[in-house]
N, C-alpha and C positions, 0 to 999 in steps of 0.2 A: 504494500500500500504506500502510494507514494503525492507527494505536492510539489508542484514547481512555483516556481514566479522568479519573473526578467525583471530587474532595475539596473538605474543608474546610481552611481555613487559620484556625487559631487564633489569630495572630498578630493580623489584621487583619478577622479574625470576617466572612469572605467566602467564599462558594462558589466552586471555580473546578475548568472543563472545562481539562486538558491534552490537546493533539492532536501528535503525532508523523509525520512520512509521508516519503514518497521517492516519489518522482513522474519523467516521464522521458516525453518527446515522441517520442525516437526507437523505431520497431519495426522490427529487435529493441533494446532495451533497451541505450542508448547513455549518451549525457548525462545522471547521474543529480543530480538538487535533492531535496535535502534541508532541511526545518526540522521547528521547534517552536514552537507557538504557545499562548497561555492568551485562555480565554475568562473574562473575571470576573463575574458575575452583578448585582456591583453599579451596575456601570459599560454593564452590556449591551452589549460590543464584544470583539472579540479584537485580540490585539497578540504581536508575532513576539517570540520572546526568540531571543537568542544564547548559544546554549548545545547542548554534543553530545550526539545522543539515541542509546539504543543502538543504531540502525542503523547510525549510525558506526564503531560498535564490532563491527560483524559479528554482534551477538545480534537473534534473532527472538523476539519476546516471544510465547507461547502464548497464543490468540485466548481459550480459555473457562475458565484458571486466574488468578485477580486476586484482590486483595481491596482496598479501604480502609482504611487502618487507622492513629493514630497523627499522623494530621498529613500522611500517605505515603499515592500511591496504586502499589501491588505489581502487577508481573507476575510468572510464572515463563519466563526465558526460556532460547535456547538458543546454543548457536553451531553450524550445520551442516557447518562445516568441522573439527570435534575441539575447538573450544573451551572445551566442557565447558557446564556450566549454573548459572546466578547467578540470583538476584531483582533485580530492575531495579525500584527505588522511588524517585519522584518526591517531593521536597517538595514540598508546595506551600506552604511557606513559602519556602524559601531557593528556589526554582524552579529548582533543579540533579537531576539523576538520581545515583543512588549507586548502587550495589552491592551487594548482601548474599549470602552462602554457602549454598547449599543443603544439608537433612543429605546426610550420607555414601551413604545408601541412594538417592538421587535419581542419583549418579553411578555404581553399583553394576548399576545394573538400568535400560534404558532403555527398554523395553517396559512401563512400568507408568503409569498416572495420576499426573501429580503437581498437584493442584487445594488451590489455595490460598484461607483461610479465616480469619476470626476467631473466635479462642476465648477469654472470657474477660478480653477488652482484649488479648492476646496474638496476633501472627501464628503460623497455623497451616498446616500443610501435610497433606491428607491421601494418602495412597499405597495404590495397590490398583492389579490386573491390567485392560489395557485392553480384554479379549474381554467381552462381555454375550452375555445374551439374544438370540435371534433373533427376532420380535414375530410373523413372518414362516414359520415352522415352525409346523406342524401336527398334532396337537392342540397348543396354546401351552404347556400346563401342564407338558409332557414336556421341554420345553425351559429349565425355570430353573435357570440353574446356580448354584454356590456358588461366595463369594470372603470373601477378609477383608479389611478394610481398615484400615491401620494409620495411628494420628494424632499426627503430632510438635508441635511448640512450640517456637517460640523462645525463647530464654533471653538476654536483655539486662542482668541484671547482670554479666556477665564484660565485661572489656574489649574483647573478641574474642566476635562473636555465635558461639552454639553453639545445637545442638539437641540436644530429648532426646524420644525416642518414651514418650508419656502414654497411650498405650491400646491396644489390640488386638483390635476388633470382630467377629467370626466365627468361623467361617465365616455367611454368612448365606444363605440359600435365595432366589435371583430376584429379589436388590436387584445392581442392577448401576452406578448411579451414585451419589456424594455430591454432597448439596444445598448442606449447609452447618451452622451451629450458630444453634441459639434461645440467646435470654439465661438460662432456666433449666437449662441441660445437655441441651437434646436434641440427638441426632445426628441432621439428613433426610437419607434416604436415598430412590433414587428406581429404579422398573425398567422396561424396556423397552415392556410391559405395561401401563402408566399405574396401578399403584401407587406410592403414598408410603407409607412408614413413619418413626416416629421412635422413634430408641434413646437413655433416657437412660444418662449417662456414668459416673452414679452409685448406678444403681438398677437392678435387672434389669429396669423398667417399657418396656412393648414397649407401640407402638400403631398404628395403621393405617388410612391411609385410601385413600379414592379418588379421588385426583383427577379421574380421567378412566376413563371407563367403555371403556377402549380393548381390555381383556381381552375382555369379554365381546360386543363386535362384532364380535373378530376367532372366537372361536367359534361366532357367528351365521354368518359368512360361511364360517367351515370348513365347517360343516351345511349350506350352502347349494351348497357345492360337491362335497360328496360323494354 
């Protein structure tokens, strides 16, 4: 079982791979070895650090919520036994893992997305329900549901990081995933369907694309089946 995350280290103006894992010879799952290793870009080589990754710590870090950001690379992780939920962010300068608080709503509601993001130079967390679209239902169109998605910020002037919810996006019609944020303020958004749309944050400007023509195959094949 393994985590990665790419940053920059501004210190020493180097690219570097972190890799985290737990590995174990024995089945069933006996012996368990544990490390952490960095791979440096400049040097072309990895090298073990010593140092405890959150596996030690009983948190599972969430395989598709991460972001870079900062000098840090972020997870959102968890603990499966009631230990609640933290950001797990690596420096990649000091090459230690820290801690950070999740908002309050993240610990409130455990059925929801919690995908993490930059907005702004600022870590961000977006929050919205985990059901979608079924791509898979027929006709497709009768199938897009509505959700909102709410987007918080960290706040790092306080001594004590805090968060404060900066937007409240919806409902939207048959957007069921966040992409993430452009540098001009837009929101992607992305649905089961293979639409994209982008919502900016500051403008009611709405636009829309296609990435992939998934919709309308899966309507070919309805008609082909009916």
């Amino acid at each position: 079982m393994s985590n990665l995350g790419f940053g920059f280290d501004p210190y020493t103006n180097d690219y570097k791979l972190v890799r985290f894992n737990m590995t174990s010879a024995d089945i069933p799952i006996g012996n368990i070895d544990e490390k952490v290793e960095i791979y440096d870009l400049s040097i072309d080589s990895w090298r073990e650090v010593d140092v405890e990754s959150p596996i030690e710590s009983g948190f599972h870090c969430w395989y598709d919520s991460y972001a870079s950001w900062n000098g840090y690379f972020c997870w959102y992780a968890y603990h499966p036994r009631g230990g609640g939920s933290v950001i797990t962010a690596f420096s990649m300068s000091d090459e230690v893992f820290e801690q950070l608080p999740v908002p309050e709503v993240c610990l409130l509601d455990h059925h929801n997305e919690n995908d993490l993001f930059v907005l702004n130079n600022s870590l961000a967390m977006v929050f919205y329900p985990k059901w979608w679209s079924n791509p898979f239902d027929f006709p497709p169109e009768e199938f897009m549901l509505e959700k909102s998605f709410e987007i918080w910020v960290m706040n790092e002037e306080d001594v004590e990081v805090s968060w404060t919810k900066k937007f409240t996006i919806g409902p939207l019609h048959g957007l069921d995933w966040a992409l993430g944020f452009r540098q001009n303020g837009e929101f992607l958004l992305e649905s089961g369907y293979g639409q994209m749309m982008s919502y900016n944050l500051y403008t009611p400007e709405r636009k829309e694309y296609q990435v992939h023509d998934q919709l309308q195959e899966f309507v070919l094949l309805w008609q082909i089946l009916s």
